[in-house]
Each structure stands twice: as structure tokens, then as C-alpha cells.
N, C-alpha and C positions, 0 to 999 in steps of 0.2 A: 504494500500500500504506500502511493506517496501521492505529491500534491504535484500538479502538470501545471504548470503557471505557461500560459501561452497569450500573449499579447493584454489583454488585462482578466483576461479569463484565471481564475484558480479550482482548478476540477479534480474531486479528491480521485485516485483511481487506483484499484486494485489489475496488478499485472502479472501472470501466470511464469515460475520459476522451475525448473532454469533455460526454459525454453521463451521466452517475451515474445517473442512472435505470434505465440498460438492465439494466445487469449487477452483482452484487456476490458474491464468494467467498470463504468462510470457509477460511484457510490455517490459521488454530490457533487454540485455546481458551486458548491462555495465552501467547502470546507478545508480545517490546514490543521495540522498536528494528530495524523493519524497515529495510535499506539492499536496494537492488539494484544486480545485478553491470550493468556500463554497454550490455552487448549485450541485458538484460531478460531473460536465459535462464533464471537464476538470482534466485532473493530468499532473503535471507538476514536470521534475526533472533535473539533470546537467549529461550531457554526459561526459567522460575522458577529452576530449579536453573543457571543459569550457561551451557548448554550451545549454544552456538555453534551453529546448526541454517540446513540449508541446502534449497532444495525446488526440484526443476526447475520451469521454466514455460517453455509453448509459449502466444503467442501470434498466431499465424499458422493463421486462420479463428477457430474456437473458442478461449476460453482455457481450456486445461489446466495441470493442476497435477501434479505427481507424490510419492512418498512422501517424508515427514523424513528427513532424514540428518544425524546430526550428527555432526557435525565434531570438535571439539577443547569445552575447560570454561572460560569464562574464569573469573577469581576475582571474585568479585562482594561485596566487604568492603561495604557499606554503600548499597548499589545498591536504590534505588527505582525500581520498574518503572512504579509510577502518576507518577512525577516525571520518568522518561526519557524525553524529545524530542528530536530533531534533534541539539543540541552534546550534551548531557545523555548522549545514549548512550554506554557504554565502552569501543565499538572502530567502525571503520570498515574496508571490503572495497577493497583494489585494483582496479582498473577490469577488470581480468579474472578475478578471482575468485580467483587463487592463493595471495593473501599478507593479512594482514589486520594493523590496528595497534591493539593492545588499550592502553586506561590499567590501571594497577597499582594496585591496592588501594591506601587511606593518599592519593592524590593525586598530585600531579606535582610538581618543581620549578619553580619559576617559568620560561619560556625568555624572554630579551632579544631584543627583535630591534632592528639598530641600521639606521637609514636615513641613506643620502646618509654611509655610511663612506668611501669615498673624496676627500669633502671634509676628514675628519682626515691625511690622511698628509702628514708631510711630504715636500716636492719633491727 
């Protein structure tokens, strides 16, 4: 699944691996930050307006697709959809589809991560 940005078109679209030639599927005319759920049932991506939008998919024989459903609104302060890739997206799906982790408009706090902390304590 990615996003076909062509002249001011952005068409989310699912394309058959490892062969691209064979197959290609339009899932939306406006969608950007596709992630899918880890069993491929589910693809999940954000509409213009924010909204978290979720589409079943069978691929076992043919690939089928089923209707949007969306989900919940993220807030989307300052969110470019031509600029959102991969990190760039503002939320990510749990590997089974029930829990998602959005960023907060404004940005994050910085987070520390310390390595080989256990070299600090004292004995």
C-alpha cells in the first residue's frame, strides 16, 4: 500500500508483490499514511479531514476490498499529507488492530533514552 501522488491527485493504492505488474487497487482518492494491521486483514490510513479510516481486505484468491469505516478524528495541527511518509505519519496501529498511538498537535517532548544504565548504579 502507498500513496500515488500524481499531478495534485493523492490516490491511496494497494499494488500486488512481487510481481506490480499484475494487479493494482484504488482504496481512496485522498488518503496518505497507509499502515496495515500485521495479519493484512485490515489497512488502515488518514483521510484530509483527520479521520482515522479503516477498510477490510481479503487477500486469499482474489484481493478484495470492503467499505471505509472510520474510526475515530485525529487532530491534525499542521499535518502535510504531500510530506507524510513512513516516521512523518501521526499515529501508528497495534499489530492487531485495536489500539493505535497518535502524536498531539504542537509536537512531542523530547524522550531520552539512556543505554548500558546499569553501568551507572552504584554497587
Amino acid at each position: 500500500a502507498y500513496v500515488d501522488r500524481k499531478d495534485d491527485a493523492q490516490n491511496l493504492v494497494v499494488q500486488s508483490f512481487p510481481n506490480p505488474s499484475q494487479h493494482r487497487y484504488l482504496i481512496s482518492t485522498s488518503g496518505a499514511c497507509p499502515r496495515w494491521r500485521q495479519d493484512g486483514r485490515e489497512l488502515y490510513f488518514l483521510a484530509p479531514d483527520g479521520g482515522l479510516t479503516a477498510v477490510s481486505v481479503a487477500t486469499e484468491g482474489d484481493f478484495t476490498f470492503g467499505k471505509s469505516e472510520r474510526l475515530f478524528t485525529v487532530p491534525l495541527r499542521d499535518f502535510n499529507p504531500r510530506a507524510a511518509v513512513g516516521p512523518a505519519c501521526p499515529y501508528d496501529a497495534r499489530a492487531d488492530g485495536k489500539r493505535f498511538i497518535v502524536t498531539q498537535p504542537g509536537g512531542l517532548a523530547p524522550i531520552n533514552v539512556v543505554l548500558n544504565w546499569m553501568a551507572e548504579l552504584k554497587p
